[in-house]
C-alpha positions as CSV (number, residue, x, y, z in Angstrom):
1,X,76.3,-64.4,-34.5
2,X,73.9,-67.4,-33.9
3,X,70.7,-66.3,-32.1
4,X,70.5,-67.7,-28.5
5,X,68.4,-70.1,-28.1
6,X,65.8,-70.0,-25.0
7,X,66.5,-73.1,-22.1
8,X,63.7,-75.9,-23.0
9,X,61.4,-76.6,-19.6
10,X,59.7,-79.7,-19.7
11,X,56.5,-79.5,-17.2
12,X,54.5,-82.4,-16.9
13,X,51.4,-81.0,-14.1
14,X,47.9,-82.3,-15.0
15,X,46.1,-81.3,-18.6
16,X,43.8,-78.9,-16.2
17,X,47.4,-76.2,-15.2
18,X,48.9,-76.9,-18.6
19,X,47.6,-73.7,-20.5
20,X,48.4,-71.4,-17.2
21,X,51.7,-73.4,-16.7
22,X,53.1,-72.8,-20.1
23,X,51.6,-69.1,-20.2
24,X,54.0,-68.4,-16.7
25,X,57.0,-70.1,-18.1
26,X,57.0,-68.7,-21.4
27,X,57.0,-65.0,-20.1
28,X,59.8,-66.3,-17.5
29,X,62.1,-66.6,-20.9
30,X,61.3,-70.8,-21.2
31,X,60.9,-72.5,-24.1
32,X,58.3,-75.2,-22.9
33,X,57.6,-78.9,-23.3
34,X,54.4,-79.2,-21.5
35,X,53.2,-83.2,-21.7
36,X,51.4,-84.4,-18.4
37,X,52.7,-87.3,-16.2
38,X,50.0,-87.2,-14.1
39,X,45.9,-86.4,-14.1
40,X,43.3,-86.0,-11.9
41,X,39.6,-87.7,-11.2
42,X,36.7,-86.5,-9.2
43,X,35.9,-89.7,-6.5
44,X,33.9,-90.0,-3.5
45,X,34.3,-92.0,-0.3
46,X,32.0,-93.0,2.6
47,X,33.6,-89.8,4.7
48,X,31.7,-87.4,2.6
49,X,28.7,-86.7,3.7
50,X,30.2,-87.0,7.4
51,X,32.9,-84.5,6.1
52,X,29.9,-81.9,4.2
53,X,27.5,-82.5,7.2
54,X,30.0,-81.9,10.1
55,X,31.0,-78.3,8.4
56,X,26.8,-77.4,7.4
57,X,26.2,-77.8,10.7
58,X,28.9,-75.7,12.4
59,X,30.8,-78.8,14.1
60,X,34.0,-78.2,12.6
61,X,36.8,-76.3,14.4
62,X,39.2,-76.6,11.6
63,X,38.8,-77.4,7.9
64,X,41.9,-78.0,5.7
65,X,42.8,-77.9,2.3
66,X,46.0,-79.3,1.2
67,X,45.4,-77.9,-2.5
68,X,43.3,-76.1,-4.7
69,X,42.4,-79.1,-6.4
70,X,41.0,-80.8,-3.0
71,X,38.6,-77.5,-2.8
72,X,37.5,-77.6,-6.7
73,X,36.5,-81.4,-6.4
74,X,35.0,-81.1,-2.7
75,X,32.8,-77.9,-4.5
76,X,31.8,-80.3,-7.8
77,X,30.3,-82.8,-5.7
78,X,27.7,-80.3,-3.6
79,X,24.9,-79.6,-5.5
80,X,25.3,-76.1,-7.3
81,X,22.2,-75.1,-5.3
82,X,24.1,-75.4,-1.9
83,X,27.5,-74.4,-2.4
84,X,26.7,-70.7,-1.1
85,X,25.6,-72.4,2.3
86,X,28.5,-74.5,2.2
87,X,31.2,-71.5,1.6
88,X,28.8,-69.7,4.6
89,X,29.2,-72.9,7.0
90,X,33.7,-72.7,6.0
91,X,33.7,-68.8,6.8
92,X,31.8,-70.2,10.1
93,X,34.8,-72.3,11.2
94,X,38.6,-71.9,10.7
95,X,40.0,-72.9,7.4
96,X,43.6,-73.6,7.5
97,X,45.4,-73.9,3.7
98,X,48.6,-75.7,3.0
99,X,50.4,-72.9,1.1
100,X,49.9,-69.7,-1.1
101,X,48.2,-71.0,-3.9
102,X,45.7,-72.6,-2.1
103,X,45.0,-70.0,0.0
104,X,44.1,-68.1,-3.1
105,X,41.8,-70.3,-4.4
106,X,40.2,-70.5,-1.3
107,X,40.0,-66.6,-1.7
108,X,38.5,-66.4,-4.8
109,X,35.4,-68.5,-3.9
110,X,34.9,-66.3,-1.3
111,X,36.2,-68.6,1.7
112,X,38.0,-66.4,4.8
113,X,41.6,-68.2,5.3
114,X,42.4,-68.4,9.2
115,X,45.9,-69.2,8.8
116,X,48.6,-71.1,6.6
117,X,52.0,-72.8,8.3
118,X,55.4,-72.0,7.9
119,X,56.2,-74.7,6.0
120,X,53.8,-75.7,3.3
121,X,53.7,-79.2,3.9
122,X,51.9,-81.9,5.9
123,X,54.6,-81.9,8.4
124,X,54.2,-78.1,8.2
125,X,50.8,-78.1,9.4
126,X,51.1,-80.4,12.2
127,X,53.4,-78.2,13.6
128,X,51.8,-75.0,12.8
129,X,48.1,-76.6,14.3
130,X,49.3,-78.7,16.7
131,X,49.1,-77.1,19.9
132,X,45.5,-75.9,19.0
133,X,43.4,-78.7,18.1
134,X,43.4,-80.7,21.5
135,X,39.6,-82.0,21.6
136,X,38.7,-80.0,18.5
137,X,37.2,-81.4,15.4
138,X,39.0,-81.4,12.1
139,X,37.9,-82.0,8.9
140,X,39.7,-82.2,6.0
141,X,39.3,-83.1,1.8
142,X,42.2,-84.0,-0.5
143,X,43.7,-86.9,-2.6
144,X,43.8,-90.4,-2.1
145,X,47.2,-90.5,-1.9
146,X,47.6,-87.9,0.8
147,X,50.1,-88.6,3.3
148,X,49.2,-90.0,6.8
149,X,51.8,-87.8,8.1
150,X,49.0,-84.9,8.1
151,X,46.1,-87.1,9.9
152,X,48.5,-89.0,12.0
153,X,50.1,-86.5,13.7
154,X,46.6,-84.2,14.3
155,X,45.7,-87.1,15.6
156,X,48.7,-87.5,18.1
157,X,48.4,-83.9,19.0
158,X,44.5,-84.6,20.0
159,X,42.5,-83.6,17.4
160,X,39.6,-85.6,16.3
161,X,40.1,-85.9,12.7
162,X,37.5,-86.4,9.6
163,X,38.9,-87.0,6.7
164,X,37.6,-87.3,3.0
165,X,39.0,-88.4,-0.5
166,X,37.4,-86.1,-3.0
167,X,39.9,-87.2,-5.8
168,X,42.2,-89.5,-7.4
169,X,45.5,-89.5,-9.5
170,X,46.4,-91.6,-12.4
171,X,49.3,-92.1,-15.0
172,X,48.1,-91.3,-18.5
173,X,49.0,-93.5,-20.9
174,X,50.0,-92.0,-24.9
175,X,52.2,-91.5,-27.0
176,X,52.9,-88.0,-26.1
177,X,54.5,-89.7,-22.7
178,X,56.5,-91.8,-24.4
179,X,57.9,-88.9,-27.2
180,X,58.7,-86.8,-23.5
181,X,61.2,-89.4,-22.8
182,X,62.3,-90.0,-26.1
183,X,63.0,-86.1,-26.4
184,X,64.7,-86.0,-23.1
185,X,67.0,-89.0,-23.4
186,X,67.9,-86.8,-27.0
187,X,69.7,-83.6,-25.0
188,X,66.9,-81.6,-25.8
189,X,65.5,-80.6,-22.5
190,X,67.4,-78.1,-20.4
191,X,65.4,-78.3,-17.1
192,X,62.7,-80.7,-15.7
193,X,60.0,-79.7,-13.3
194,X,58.7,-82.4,-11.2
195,X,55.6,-81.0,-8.7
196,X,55.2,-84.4,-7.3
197,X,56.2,-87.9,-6.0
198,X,53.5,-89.7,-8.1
199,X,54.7,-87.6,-11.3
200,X,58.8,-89.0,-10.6
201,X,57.3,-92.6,-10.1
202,X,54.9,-92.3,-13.4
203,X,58.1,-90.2,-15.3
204,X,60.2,-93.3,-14.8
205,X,57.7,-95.9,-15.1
206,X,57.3,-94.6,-19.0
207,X,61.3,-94.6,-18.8
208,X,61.4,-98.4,-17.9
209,X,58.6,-99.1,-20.4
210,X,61.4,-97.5,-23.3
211,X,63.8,-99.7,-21.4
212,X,65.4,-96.2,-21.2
213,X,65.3,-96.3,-17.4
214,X,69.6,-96.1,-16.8
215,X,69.7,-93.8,-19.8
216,X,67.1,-91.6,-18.3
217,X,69.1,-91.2,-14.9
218,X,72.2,-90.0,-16.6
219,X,70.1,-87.7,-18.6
220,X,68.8,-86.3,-15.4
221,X,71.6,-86.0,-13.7
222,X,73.5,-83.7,-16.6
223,X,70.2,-81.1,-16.5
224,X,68.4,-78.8,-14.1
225,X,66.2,-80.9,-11.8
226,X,63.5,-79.2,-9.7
227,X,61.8,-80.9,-7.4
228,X,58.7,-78.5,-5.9
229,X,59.7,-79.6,-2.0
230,X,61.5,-82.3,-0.4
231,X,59.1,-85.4,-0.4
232,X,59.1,-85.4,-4.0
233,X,63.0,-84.4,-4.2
234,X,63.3,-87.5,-1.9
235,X,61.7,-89.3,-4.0
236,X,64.0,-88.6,-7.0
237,X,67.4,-89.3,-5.0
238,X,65.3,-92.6,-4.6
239,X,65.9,-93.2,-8.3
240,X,69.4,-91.8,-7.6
241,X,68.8,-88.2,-9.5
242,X,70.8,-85.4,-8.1
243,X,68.3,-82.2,-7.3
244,X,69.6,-79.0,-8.5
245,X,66.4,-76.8,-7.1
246,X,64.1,-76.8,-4.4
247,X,62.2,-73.4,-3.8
248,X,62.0,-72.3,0.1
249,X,58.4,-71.8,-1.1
250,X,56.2,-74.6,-2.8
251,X,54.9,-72.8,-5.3
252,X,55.4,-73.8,-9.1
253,X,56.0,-69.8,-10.1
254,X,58.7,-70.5,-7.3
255,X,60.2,-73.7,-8.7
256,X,60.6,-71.6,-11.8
257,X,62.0,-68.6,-10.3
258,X,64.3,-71.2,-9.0
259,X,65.4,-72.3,-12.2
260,X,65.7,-69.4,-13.7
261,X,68.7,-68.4,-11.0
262,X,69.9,-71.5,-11.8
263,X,70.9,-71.4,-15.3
264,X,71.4,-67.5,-15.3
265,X,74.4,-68.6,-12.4
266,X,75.8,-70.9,-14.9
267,X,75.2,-68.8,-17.8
């Protein structure tokens, strides 16, 4: 009898979740391609020091963090000397996080969480803060490509809103990228994981680079797809890929779970 073979994951999060990634799949049962499609860098805007002054000296009502990422950057760029009386000044206000896993980071430096929405999303915490921040001061640190849907709609709902970009994403640009592609448009990748917009754009970028970028669509569409919540599956029907998974909750062990039920289903 031939020996079953494990499903092949390809993940593709930044280099800094790749060893954690791969650990989680490969007790989940996954064989794992991990090759990034996206990375991070530290930046700083003119909102900053507003941002760290506003929160040191007690003016904030709110402070969110749309990701663990927007609180390990925002930490890097105090001085290691103050960071003790910046985590004092955050358990002085009400720190809202987007979703589980950034509520445990949050955690493990020591930060008291008020509160997390329904939804773990931008719209999600609109909704969730809304009604609250009427004349209130919120600050917030994430990416430079965070949506305006988060600091639009405080802003509709009252709130007067600070917001800095404490880091950036880019494509990287190897080999390893290309040989992800190469590998998929060979049959040899059971499920993809995508965990954001910017990773389907930079996925099919490489993909049109191969001129592989029809190929890679039909590829797609005969695998597991999981996109980790609707903006970035919306952004893969954009390239007309069919979305097999989207976890209720936006967590990568979730997207996995996901996919797991998925092919056992079918199995």
């Amino acid at each position: 009898m031939a020996e079953k073979k494990e499903p092949v994951l390809a993940i593709m999060r930044p280099s800094v979740y790749k060893e954690e990634s791969v650990k989680l799949a490969v007790s989940m049962g996954f064989d794992v391609i991990a090759v990034p499609m996206i990375e991070l860098a530290g930046m700083q805007d003119s909102s900053f020091k507003p941002f760290f002054e506003q929160i040191a000296k007690k003016e904030a009502d709110y402070v969110i963090f749309t990701s663990a990422n927007g609180l390990d950057f925002t930490l890097k760029k105090i001085p290691y000397v103050m960071r003790d009386m910046f985590i004092e000044a955050l358990n002085n206000t009400n720190v809202i996080a987007i979703g589980p896993t950034t509520k445990k980071a949050l955690e493990e430096k020591g930060i008291k969480v008020m509160g997390m929405p329904g939804v773990y999303s931008s719209k999600g915490l609109v909704e969730y803060l809304c009604k609250d921040v009427k004349g209130k001061n919120v600050s917030m640190a994430r990416s430079v490509f965070g949506s305006t849907v988060l600091t639009e709609g405080l802003t509709r709902c009252g709130a007067n809103v600070l917001e800095t970009k404490v880091y950036g994403l880019f494509r990287p640009d190897g080999e390893e990228q290309k040989d992800l592609i190469r590998t998929a448009l060979d049959g040899k990748i059971t499920a993809f994981a995508f965990t954001s917009s910017m990773m389907v754009h930079n996925f099919f970028e490489v993909a049109r680079e191969l001129e592989a970028g029809d190929r890679i669509v039909q590829v797609l569409n005969g695998s597991i797809v999981a996109a980790i919540g609707l903006p970035t599956a919306e952004t893969l029907r954009g390239y007309n890929v069919n979305v097999s998974v989207i976890p209720e909750e936006y967590t990568f062990e979730e997207i996995l779970r996901k996919i797991k039920d998925l092919l056992s289903a079918c199995s």
